[in-house]
N, C-alpha and C positions, 0 to 999 in steps of 0.2 A: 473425467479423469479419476484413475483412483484404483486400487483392489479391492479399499475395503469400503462397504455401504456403513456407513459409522462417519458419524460427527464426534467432536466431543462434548458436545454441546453447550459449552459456555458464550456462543454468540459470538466470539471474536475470532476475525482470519487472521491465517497464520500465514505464513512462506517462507521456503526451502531454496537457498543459495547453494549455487552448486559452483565452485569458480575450478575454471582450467585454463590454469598460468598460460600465457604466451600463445592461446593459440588465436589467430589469423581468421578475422569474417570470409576471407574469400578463401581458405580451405577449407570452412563447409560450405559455403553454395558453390563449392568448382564441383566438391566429391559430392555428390547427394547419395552416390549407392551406397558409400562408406559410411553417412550420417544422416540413415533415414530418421531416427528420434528425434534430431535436432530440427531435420527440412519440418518434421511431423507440427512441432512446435511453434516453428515460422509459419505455415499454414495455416493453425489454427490460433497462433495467438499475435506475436510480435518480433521481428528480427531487425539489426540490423547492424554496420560496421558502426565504429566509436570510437573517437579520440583517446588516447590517454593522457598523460600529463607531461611535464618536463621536471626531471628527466625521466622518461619510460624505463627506468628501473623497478624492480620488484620490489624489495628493500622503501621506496617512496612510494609506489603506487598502490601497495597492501593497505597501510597506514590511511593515504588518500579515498582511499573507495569504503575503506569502513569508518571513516570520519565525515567524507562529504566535502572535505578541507583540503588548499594546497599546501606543500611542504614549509609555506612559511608561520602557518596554524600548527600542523602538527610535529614542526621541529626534526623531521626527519627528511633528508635531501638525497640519499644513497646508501650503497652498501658500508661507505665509512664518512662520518662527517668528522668536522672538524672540534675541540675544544674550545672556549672562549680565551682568549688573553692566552693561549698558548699551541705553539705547534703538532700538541699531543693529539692522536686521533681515536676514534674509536667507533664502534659495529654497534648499531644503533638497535636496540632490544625492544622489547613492550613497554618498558615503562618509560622508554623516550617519546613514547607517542602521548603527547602534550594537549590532543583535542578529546572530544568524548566521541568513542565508537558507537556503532549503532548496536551490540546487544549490552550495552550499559543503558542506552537508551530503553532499550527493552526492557531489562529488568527494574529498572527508575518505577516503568508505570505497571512493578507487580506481572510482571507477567517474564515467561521462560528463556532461555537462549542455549542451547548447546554449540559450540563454538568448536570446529575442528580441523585442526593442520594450514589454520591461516600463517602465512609468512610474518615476519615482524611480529611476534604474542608471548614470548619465552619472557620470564617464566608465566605460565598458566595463570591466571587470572582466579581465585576463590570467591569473588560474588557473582559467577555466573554459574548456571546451573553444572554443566558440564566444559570442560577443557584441555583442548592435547594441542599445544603450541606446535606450532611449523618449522618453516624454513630458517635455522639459525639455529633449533635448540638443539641439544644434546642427547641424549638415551632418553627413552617413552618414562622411567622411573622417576626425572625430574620435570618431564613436560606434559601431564596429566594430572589433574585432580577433577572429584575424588576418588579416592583409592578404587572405590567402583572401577569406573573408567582405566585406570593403570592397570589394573590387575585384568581386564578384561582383555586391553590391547597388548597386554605382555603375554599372556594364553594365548593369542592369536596372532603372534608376531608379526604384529604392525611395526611398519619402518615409517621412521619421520621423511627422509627423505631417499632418493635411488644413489647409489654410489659414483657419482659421476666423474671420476677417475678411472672406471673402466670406460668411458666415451671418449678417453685419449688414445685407446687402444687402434690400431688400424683395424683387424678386427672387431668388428662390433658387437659378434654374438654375444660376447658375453654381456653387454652393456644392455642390449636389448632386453636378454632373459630376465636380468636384474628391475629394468624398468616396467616388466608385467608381473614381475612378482609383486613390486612397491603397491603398483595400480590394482593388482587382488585385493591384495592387503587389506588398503586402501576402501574399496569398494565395498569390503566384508564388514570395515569397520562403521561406514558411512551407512550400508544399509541396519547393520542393529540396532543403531541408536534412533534412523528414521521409523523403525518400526515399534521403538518405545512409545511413540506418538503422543510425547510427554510433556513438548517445546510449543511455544509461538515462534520460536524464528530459528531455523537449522540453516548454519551458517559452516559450510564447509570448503572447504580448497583441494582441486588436482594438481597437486604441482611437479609430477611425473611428465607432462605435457611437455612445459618448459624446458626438463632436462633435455628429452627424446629431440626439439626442433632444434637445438643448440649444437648436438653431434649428426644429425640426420636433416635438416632442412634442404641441403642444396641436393642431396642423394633425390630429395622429393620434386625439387624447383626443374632439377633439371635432367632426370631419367637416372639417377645414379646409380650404384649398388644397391642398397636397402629403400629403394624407392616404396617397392611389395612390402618389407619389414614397415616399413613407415606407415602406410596406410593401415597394413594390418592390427597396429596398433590403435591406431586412430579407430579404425571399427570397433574395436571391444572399448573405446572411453564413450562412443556413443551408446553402445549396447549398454552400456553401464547405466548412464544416464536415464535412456527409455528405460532400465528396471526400477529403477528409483521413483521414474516419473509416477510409475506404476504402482506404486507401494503406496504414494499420496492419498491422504483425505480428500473430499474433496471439497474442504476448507480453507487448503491448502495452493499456493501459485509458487509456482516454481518458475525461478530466475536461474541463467547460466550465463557466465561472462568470465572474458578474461580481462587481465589489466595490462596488457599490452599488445601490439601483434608482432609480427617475424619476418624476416625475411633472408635469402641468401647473403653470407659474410663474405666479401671479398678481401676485403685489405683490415687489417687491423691498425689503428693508427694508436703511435704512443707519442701522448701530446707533450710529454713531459722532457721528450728527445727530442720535439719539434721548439719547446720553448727553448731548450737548451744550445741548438744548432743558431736560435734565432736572435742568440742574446739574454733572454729573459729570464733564465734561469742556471743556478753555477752552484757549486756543492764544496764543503768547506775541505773536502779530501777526496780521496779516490775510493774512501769506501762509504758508501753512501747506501742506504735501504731502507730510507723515511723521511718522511718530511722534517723531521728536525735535522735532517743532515746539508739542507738546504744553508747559501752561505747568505751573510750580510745583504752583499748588493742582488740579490734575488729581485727582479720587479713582479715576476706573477709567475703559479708553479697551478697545479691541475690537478684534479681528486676525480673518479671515476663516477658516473658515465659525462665527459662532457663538462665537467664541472672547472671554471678557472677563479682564481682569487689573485687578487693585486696582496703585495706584500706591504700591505698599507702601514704606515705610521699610528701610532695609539691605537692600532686594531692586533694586528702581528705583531710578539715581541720583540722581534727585529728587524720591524719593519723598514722598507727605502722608499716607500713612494710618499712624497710628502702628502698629507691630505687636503692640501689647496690645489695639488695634480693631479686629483681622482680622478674627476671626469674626462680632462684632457689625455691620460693615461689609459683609461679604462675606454674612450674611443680610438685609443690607436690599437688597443690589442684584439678589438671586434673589430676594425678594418682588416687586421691582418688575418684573422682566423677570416673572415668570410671568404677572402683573397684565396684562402688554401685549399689547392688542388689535389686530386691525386694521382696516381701515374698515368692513369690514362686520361689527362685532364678533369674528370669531372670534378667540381664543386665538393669538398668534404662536409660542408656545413648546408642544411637546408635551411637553416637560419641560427641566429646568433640572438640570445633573446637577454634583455637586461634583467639584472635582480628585481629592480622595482617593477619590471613587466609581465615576472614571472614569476613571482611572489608576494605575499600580503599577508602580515602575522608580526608576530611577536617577540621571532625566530632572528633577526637581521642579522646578528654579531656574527650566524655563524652560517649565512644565507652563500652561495658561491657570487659572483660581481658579473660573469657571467655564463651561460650553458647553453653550448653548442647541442644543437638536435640537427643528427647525422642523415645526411641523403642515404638512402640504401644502399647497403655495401659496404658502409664506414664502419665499423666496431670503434668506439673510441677507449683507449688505456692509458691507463695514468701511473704508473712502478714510481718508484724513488728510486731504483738499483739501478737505472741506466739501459737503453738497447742501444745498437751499433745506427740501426736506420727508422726512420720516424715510420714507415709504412711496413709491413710484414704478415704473416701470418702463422697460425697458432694448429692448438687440436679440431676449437669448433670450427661449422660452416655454416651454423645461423643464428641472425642477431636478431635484439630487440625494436622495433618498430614504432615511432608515435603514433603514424596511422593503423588504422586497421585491426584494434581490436573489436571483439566483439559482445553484444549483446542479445539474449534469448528471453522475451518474459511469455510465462503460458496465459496470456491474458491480452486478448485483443485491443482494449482502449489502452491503450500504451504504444506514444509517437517517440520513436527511437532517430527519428531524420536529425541531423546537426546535435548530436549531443555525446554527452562524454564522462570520464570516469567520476566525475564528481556528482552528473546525476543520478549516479545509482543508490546511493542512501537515502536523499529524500524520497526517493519511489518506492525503497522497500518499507520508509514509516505509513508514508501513503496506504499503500495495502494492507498494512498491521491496522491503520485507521488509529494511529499515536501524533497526538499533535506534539508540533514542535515551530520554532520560531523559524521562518524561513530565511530572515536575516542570518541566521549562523550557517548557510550553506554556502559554497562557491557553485553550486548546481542547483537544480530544480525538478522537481518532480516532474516525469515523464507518466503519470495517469493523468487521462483528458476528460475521465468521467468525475462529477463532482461527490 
């Protein structure tokens, strides 16, 4: 592997993360014409599908895959967690990530990281070599340092992310255009910095991916309009890929993975209109659009993806459920959520998972009680503002997935069977050859060689 015959020769391997949000292990082994780079990779090294976490949000599973930790370590649960001792909420950034990432580990032991357009990073991190925070931040001027890097990606107008407001469009072209301009961009900016060949660990994210299956997935699943669009994109993220592959030392192993997979949206469910219709939830007025607008006798209200909390006593400042009635409380409201159907009967819940079974940290105060992981087809939504009916649907037609994300390592002793987002950091200290305590992981390295 490699373009260039060059080591750099200080004796230590390096490796090159390449992440593309949301995409789906079995839409590369269905397409292999569309993802000859990737099949190239599974052939000659390691592939295979992956668990993600709960909940398979982006927003917790960024934070999860570059810590090695679940949301109850890194303090991050969704795109909005909760306050402590109060009903305030708030969009969880980089410095709510509570664990140590793996290119801090990097730089600990003297050695490089360039870090670029990972989700959950705003703002930019200054002890790593280089950094242009992701999904969340605002203009390239405050999510890059140093000045290098800013000044390089504003010359070459790099976008943080695709405008996906044009994917509510019934028309899509324009949505699409926008998402191979992002993914140019993108790949322009990823290939300069790999050719600096400056790093131990290039830790990069596509998170164009993501947007494209959320407006275009079921076009894919099931013959749609932009089915041809859909693929034809998918072709140039792999062509991307194999040119990257290509540019590699061959010091160098290169990893690709998403932190989640996808699949067709049928029904969007708004649980917060389900708690409401069901008793559980009552609002102090008619005009309601946050959780502080929630009333007194509230027993349990819901944060997005999946996520419910009891309106506990000395946890919620006004709270109703006494806390001698947790558990009896907290199993009537997972009986009922498992109970719940959707219109064509199926199950909305593939499981109903407790805090303590699905979390372990530090985090509790402000952990959910408990989180629903949706059978396919469920979208689960959580507003404060009210809908008329608990089932419905929106712009997108594809959701987030626990099963079925993926992993790619170019390196054949690497067993990818039963494993999941949390083995991906010890794998990639594995290969840097950086010890680390494996007590601090919720996963385990996937090299079999010693």
């Amino acid at each position: 592997m490699g373009l260039f015959d060059r080591l750099r020769g200080d004796g230590n391997p390096r490796v090159a993360f390449f992440g593309i949000d949301g995409v789906p292990y079995s839409l590369v082994a269905d397409n292999p014409d569309e993802f000859d780079n990737l099949a190239a990779i599974a052939d000659e090294g390691s592939a295979g599908a992956i668990d993600s976490i709960v909940p398979p949000e982006s927003s917790a599973c960024w934070p999860s895959l570059t810590t090695g930790v679940n949301p109850g370590q890194t303090g991050v649960y969704g795109f909005q967690d909760r306050e402590t001792d109060s009903y305030d909420t708030y969009v969880p950034m980089g410095r709510d990530v509570q664990a140590t990432r793996i290119w801090d580990r990097v730089q600990s032991a003297q050695r490089q990281a360039t870090v670029m357009n990972v989700p959950v990073t705003f703002p930019p991190q200054e002890n790593v070599q280089r950094m242009v925070s992701g999904f969340l931040s605002p203009g390239v001027d405050r999510a890059a340092e140093p000045a290098e890097l800013r000044s390089f990606l504003e010359a070459n107008d790099y976008k943080i992310d695709v405008n996906a407001k044009l994917g509510h469009d019934e028309d899509k072209s324009a949505f699409i255009e926008d998402a191979h301009e992002t993914l140019d961009a993108r790949f322009e900016a990823f290939k300069h910095y790999v050719e600096e060949d400056d790093w131990d660990l290039f830790f990069g994210v596509f998170m164009t991916t993501d947007r494209v299956n959320h407006f275009l997935f079921r076009d894919y699943e099931h013959d749609g309009e932009y089915k041809e669009e859909f693929l034809e994109f998918y072709s140039k993220v792999d062509d991307y890929l194999g040119r990257l592959r290509e540019m590699l030392p061959d010091d160098v192993t290169m990893l690709v993975a998403s932190d989640h997979g996808f699949t067709t949206l049928e029904h969007e469910v708004h649980l917060n209109e389900w708690l409401r219709q069901e008793g559980w939830l009552s609002y102090e007025d008619d005009d309601h659009s946050e959780l502080d607008d929630i009333s007194d006798e509230t027993r349990a209200y819901s944060l997005i993806p999946g996520r419910f909390y009891l309106n506990l006593e000395g946890r919620e400042p006004r709270g109703s459920v006494p806390e001698d009635d947790y558990e009896a409380v907290r199993a009537e409201l997972k009986e009922k959520l498992e109970a719940l159907e959707g219109p064509d009967g199926t199950p909305v819940a593939a499981s109903v998972e407790t805090k303590e079974g699905a979390f372990r940290g530090a985090h509790d105060a402000i952990a959910p009680d408990l989180t629903v992981v949706p059978n396919h087809g469920f979208d689960l939504k959580a507003g404060f503002k009210g809908s008329e009916e608990v089932f419905g649907t929106g712009p997108r037609n594809g959701m987030h997935s626990f099963d079925n994300a993926c992993l790619f390592v170019d390196d054949p002793d690497v067993r990818i069977e039963d494993s999941d987002l949390y083995d991906i950091a010890p794998t990639i200290l594995d290969l840097l050859e950086l010890e680390y305590d494996r007590a601090e992981f919720d996963g385990g390295s996937l090299l079999t060689r010693s």
